[in-house]
C-alpha positions as CSV (number, residue, x, y, z in Angstrom):
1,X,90.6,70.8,227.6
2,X,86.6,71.1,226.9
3,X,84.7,74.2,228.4
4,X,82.9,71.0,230.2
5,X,86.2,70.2,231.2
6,X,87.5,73.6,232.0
7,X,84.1,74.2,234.3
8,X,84.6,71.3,236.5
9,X,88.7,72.3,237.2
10,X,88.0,75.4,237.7
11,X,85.8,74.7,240.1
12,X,88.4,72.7,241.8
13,X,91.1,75.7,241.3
14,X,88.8,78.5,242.5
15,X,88.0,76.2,245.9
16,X,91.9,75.6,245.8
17,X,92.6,79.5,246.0
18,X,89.2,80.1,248.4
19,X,91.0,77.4,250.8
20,X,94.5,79.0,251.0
21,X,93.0,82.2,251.0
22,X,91.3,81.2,254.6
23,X,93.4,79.3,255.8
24,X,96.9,81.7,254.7
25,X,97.6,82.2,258.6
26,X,98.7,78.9,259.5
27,X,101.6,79.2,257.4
28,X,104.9,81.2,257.9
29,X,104.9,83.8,256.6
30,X,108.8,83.5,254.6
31,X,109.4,80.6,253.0
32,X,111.7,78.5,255.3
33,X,112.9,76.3,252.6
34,X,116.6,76.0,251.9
35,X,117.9,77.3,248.2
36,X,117.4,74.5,245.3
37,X,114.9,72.5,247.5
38,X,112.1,73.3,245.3
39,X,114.3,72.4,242.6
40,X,115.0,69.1,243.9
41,X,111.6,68.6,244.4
42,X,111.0,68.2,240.9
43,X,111.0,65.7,238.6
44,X,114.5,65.9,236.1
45,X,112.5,65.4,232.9
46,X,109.6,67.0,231.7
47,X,106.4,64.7,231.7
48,X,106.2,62.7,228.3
49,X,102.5,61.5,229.0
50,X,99.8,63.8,229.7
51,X,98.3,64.0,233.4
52,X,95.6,65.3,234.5
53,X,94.7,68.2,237.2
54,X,94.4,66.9,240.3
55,X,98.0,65.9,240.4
56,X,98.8,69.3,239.6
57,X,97.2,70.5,242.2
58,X,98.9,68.2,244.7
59,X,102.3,69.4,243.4
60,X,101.5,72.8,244.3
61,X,100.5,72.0,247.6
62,X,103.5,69.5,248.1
63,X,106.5,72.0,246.3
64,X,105.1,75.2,245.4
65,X,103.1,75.8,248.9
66,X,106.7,75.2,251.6
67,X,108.1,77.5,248.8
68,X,106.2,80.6,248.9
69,X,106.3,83.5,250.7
70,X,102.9,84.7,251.9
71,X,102.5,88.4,250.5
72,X,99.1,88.3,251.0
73,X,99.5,87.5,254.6
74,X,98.4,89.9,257.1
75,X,101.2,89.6,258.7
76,X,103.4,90.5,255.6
77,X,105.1,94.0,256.7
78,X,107.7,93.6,254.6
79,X,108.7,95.9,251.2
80,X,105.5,97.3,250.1
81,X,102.3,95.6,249.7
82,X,101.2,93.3,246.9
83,X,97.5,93.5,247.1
84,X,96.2,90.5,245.2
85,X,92.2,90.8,246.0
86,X,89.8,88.6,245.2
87,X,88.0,90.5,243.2
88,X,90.8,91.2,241.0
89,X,91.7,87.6,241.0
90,X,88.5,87.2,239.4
91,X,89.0,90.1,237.1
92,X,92.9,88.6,236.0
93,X,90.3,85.3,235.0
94,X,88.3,87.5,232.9
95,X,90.9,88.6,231.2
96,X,92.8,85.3,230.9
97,X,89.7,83.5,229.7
98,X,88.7,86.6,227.2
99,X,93.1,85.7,225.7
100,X,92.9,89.4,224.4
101,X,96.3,91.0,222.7
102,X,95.3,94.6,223.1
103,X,98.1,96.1,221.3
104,X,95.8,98.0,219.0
105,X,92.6,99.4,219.2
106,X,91.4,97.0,216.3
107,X,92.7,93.9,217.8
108,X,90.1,94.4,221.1
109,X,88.4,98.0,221.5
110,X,87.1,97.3,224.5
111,X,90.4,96.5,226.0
112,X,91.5,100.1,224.9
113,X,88.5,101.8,225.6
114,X,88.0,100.9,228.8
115,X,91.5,101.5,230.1
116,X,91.1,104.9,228.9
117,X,87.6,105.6,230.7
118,X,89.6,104.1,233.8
119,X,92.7,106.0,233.6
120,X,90.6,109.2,233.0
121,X,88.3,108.6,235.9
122,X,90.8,107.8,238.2
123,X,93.3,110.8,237.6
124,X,89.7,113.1,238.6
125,X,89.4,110.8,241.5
126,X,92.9,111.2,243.1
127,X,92.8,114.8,241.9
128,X,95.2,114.6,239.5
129,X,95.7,117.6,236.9
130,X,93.4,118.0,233.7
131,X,96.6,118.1,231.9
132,X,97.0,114.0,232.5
133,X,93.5,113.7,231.2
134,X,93.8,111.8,227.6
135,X,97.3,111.0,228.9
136,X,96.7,107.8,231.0
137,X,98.1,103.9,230.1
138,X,98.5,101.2,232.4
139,X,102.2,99.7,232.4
140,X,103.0,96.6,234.0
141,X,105.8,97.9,236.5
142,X,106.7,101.2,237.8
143,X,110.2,100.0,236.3
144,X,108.4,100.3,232.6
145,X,106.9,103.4,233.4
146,X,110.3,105.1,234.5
147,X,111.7,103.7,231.2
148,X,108.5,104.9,229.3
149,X,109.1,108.6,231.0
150,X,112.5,108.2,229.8
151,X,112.8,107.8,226.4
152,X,109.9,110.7,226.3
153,X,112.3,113.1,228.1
154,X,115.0,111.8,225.2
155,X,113.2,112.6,222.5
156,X,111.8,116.3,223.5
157,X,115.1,117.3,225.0
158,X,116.7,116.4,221.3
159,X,114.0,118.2,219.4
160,X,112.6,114.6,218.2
161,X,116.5,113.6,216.6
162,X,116.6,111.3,219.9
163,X,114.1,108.4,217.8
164,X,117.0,108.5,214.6
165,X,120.0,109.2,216.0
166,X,120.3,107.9,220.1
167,X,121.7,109.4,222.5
168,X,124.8,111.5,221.8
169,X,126.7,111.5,225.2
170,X,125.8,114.7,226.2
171,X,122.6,114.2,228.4
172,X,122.4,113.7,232.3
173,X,119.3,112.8,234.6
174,X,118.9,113.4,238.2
175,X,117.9,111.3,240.8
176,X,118.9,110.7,245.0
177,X,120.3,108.3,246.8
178,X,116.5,107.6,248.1
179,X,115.2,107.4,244.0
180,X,113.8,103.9,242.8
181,X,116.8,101.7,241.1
182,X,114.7,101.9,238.8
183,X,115.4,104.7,237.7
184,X,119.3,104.1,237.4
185,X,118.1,101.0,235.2
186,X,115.9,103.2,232.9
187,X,119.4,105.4,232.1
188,X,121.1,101.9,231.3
189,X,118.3,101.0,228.9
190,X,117.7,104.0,227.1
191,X,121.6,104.1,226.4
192,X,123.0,106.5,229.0
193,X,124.9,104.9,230.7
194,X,125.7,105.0,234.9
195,X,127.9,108.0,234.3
196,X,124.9,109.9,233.1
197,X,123.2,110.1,236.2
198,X,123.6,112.5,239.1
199,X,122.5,111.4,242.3
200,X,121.3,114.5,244.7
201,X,121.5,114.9,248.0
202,X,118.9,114.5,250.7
203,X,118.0,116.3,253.4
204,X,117.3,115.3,257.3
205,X,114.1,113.4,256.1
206,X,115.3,111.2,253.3
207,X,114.1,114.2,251.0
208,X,115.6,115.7,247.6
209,X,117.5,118.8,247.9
210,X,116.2,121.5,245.6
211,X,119.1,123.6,246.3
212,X,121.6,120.8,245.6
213,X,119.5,119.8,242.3
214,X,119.5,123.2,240.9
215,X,123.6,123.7,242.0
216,X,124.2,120.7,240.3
217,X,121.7,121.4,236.9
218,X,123.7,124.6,236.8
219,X,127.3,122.4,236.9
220,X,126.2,120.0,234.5
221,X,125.1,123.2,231.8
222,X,128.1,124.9,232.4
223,X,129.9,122.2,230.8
224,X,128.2,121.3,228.2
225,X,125.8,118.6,229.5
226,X,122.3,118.5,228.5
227,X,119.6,117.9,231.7
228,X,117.6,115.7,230.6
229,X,114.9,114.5,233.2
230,X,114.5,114.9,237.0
231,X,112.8,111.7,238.7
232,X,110.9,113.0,242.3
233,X,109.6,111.0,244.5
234,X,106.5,110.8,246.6
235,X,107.0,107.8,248.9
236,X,110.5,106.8,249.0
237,X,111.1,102.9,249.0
238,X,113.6,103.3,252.0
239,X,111.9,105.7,254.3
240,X,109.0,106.9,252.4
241,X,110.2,110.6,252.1
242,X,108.6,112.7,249.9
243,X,110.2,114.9,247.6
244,X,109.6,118.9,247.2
245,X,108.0,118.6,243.8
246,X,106.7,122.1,243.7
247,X,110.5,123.4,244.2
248,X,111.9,120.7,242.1
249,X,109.5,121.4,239.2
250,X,110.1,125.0,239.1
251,X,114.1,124.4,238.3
252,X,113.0,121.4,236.2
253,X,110.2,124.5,233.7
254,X,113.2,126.9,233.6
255,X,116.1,124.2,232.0
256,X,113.4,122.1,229.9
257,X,113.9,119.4,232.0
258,X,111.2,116.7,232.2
259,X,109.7,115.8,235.5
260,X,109.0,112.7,236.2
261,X,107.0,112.2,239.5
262,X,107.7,108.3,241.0
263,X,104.5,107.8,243.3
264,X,104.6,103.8,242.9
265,X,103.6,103.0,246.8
266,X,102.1,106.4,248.2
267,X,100.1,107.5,245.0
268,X,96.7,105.8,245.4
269,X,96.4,107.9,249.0
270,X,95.7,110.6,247.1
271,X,91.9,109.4,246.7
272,X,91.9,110.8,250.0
273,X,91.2,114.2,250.3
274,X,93.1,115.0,254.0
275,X,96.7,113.5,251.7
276,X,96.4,115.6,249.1
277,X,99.1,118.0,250.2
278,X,101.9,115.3,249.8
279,X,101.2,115.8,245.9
280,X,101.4,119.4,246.0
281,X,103.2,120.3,242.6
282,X,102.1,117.7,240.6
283,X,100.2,119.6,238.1
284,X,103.6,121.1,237.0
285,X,104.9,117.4,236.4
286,X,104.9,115.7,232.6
287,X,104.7,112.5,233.8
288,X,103.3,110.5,237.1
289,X,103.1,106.7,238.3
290,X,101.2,104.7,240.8
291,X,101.1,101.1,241.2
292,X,97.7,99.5,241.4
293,X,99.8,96.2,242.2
294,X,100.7,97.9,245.9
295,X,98.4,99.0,247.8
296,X,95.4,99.5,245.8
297,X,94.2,95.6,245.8
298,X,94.8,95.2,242.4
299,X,96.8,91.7,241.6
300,X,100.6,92.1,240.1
301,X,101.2,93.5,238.0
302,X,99.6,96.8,237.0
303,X,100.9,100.3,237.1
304,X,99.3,103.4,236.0
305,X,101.1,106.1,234.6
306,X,100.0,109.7,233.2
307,X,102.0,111.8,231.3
308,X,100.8,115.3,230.0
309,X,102.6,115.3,226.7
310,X,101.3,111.7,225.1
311,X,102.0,112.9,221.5
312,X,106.0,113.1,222.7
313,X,105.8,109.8,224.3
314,X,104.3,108.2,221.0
315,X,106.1,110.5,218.9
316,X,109.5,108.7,220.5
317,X,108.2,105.0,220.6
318,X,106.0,104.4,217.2
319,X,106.8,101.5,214.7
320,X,104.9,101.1,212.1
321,X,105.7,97.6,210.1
322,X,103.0,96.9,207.3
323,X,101.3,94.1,209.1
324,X,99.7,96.7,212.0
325,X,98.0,99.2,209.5
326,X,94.8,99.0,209.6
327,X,91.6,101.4,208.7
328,X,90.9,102.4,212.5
329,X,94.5,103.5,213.1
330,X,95.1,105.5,209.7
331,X,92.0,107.6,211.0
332,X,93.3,109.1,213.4
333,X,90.2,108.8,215.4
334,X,91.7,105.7,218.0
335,X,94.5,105.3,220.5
336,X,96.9,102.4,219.3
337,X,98.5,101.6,223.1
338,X,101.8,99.8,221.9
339,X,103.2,102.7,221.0
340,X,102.6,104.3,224.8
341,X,105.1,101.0,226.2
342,X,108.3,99.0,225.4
343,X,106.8,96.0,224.1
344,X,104.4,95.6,221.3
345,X,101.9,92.7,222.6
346,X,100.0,94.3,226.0
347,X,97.5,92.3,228.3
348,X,93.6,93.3,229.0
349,X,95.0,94.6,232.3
350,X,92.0,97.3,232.7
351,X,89.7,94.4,233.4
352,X,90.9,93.2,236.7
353,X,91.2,97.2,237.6
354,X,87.7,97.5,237.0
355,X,86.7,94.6,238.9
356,X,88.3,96.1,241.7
357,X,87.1,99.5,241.2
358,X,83.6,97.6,241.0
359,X,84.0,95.8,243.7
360,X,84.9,97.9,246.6
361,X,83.9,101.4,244.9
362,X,86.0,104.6,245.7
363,X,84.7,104.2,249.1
364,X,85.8,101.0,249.7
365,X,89.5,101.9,248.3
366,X,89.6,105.1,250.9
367,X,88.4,102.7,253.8
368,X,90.9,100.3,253.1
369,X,93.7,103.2,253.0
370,X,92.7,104.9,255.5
371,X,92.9,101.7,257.8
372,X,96.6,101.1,257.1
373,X,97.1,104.5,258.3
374,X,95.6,104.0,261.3
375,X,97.2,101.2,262.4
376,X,100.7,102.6,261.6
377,X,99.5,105.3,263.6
378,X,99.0,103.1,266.5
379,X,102.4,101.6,266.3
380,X,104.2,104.8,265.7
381,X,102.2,105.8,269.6
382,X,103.6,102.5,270.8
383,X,107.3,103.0,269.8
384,X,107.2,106.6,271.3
385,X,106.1,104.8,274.7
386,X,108.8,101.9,274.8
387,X,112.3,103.4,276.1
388,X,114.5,101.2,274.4
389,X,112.9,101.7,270.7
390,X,112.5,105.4,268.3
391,X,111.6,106.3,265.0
392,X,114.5,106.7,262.8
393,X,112.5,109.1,260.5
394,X,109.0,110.2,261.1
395,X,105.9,107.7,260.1
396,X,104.9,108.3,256.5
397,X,101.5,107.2,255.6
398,X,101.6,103.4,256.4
399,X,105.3,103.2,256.5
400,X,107.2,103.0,260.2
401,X,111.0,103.1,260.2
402,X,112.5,101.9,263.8
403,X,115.1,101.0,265.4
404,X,116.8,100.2,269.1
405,X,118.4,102.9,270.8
406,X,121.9,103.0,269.9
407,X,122.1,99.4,269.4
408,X,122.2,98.1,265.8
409,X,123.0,94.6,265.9
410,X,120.2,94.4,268.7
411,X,117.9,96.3,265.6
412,X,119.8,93.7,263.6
413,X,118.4,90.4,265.7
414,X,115.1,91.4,266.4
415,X,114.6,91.3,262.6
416,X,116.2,88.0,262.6
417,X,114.2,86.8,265.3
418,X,111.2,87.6,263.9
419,X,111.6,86.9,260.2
420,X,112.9,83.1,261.1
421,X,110.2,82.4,263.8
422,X,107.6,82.9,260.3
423,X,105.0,84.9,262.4
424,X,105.8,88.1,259.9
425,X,107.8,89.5,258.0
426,X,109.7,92.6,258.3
427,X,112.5,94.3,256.2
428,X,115.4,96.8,256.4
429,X,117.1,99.8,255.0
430,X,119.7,102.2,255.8
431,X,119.2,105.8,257.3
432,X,122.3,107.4,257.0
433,X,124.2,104.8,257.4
434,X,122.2,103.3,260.4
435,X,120.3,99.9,260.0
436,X,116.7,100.1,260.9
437,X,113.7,98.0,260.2
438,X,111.1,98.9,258.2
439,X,107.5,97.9,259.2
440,X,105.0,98.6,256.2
441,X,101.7,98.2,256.7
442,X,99.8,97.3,253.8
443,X,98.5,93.8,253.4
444,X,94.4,93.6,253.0
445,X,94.1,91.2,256.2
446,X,96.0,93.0,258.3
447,X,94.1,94.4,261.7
448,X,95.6,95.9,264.7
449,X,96.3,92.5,266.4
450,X,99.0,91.2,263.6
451,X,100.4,94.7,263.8
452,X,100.3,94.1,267.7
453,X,101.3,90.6,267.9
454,X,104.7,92.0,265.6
455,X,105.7,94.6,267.8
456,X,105.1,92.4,271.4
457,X,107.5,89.9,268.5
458,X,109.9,92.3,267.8
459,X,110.1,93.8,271.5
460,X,110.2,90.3,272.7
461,X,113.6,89.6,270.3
462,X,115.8,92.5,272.1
């Protein structure tokens, strides 16, 4: 393909996404197709011949369209957010078109450079400690960044042996029953194993109990086990409880035990000022994520993570084969990102960040939160007036857990009702052992009339 070439498509492409982008309404929200029917759509042998782009594009609107699931519809309540804006749409081009591998600072130094300005700006824009300053790297998931925060933890609770020698059996982390699976994942990864992890208990809001944590620290000490990391969470997937950091951190400084402080959805509220308590204790923490990829506008996948001890984490993941020296490394005057990740290759992921943080401006970013917020609001003030529906756990930023009144299966239906009908999409989780729905307000379309038209839905369903 000839830049001539590539200009003309990409007109057609951009017009493509400009289309669907307006026109994202008419469709249903969840994909109604059966499984395998995109499969069988398909042709059983890949093309031989070369074809060109217009019949590419009328695949994707013939197989790939009925098979997606709108996430950036606004009337996608389901999960948490995947805020694909345009503007970073346009930044992920950049990026693409730019084909940078930013692994070291000598293969692109902008791509490094600029993710460092970013990450360093932001964490004094959300009010993040000075500590995390120098310490920031964008990871593609908040899965990588638990696994990241891990193998840290490993190698400064081992006295830097963890890098030679492994794990030795010995080491336990701590999570709840409310903690990321993520986190569960990480301990598989980095060698631990299930039995290594203790899962806390919560209190009446979904929350981590100190108490429990330190009772079970002190258990795990007693016999010989070495604590390893706590994982607290502000912004729980389930509920969207937030953890006592302050308290946790406090039992996590006595023991050595790193803190690792999962704010993948609720993290980018803390540009705003009123939020900030929610992240009290965070300065005590040695390591943070957010997700730019929720509810910050920014297109999957791109996660930020801090840590205050950056020398630990590289310490833990560097490899250093022959064929990556190079003179600005051995100076000691650059940051080399693939050793701050799991793999070695890393995308130009700063660029769509900047777009976005371009684009709207911090401004623009608190509006947008700020809106969500608002609007859960409103439907929190509309379930407290209908008799038949409650909260199951108090509202939590843009996050509204209900439920009917001592009727699950009728809970149960409405979800059903609603999900099949493809006007939006809601999903579920378990409070104690009680289904509820979960109503997550997030997507950037979404005004008080989709939130509105879901709740006359989901009334309408019981």
């Amino acid at each position: 393909m000839t830049p001539e070439e590539f200009r003309r498509i990409g007109h057609q492409v951009v017009d493509w996404v400009a289309d669907y982008r307006s026109r994202i309404e008419d469709f249903p929200v969840l994909s109604p197709v059966e499984p395998g029917w995109v499969r069988a759509q398909l042709p059983e042998e890949l093309p031989e011949r070369p074809s060109d782009f217009d019949a590419l594009l009328a695949d994707v609107d013939r197989v790939v369209l009925p098979g997606t699931t709108h996430w950036q519809h606004p009337s996608f309540f389901g999960y948490f957010p995947s805020n694909a804006s345009l503007p970073s749409v346009l930044g992920d081009l950049l990026s693409t078109g730019l084909g940078v591998q930013g692994m070291l600072w000598a293969t692109s130094p902008a791509a490094t450079e600029l993710e460092q300005a970013l990450m360093d700006q932001l964490a004094t824009a959300m009010g993040l400690p000075e500590s995390f300053r120098g310490g920031g790297v964008i990871q593609d998931t908040a899965s990588s960044a638990a696994l990241v925060a891990m193998t840290a933890a490993l190698q400064r609770a081992s006295g830097g042996k963890w890098r030679d020698s492994g794990v030795d059996g010995s080491e336990t982390v701590y999570v709840s029953s409310q903690t990321h699976s993520s986190l569960a994942k990480a301990a598989r990864l980095a060698g631990l194993g299930g039995s290594a992890v203790r899962s806390v208990a919560v209190d009446a809001a979904q929350a981590m109990s100190a108490d429990d944590l330190a009772a079970r620290v002190r258990a795990d000490l007693a016999a010989g086990r070495r604590p390893v990391l706590v994982c607290a969470t502000i912004g729980t997937t389930g509920t969207g409880a937030v953890d006592p950091v302050r308290e946790i951190a406090a039992i996590c400084r006595e023991h050595g035990i790193w803190l690792h402080v999962d704010a993948a959805w609720a993290g980018p509220v803390a540009l705003c000022e009123e939020h900030r308590a929610l992240f009290d204790g965070v300065e005590l923490a040695d390591s943070f994520g957010a997700n730019a990829h929720k509810w910050l506008l920014t297109a999957f996948d791109l996660s930020l993570f801090w840590t205050a001890h950056p020398d630990v984490l590289v310490d833990a993941l560097t490899i250093l084969p022959e064929y990556l020296r190079n003179a600005a490394s051995e100076s000691g005057a650059v940051v080399d990102y693939r050793d701050w990740q799991i793999p070695l290759g890393r995308r130009f992921r700063a660029l769509k960040l900047w777009s976005v943080l371009r684009w709207y401006g911090l401004s623009g970013l608190r509006e947008h939160l700020r809106g969500h917020i608002a609007l859960a609001e409103a439907l929190e003030g509309w379930v407290a007036e209908d008799p038949r529906w409650e909260l199951v756990v108090p509202r939590s930023l843009s996050l509204v857990t209900i439920a009917v009144r001592d009727d699950e299966e009728a809970t149960r239906r409405a979800m059903e009702v609603v999900n099949a009908s493809g006007s939006a999409f809601v999903t579920h989780t378990s409070v104690n052992g009680r289904f509820a729905i979960r109503v997550a307000i997030g997507a950037e379309g979404t005004r008080e009339r989709h939130v509105r038209a879901l709740w006359d839905a989901l009334r309408a369903a019981v």
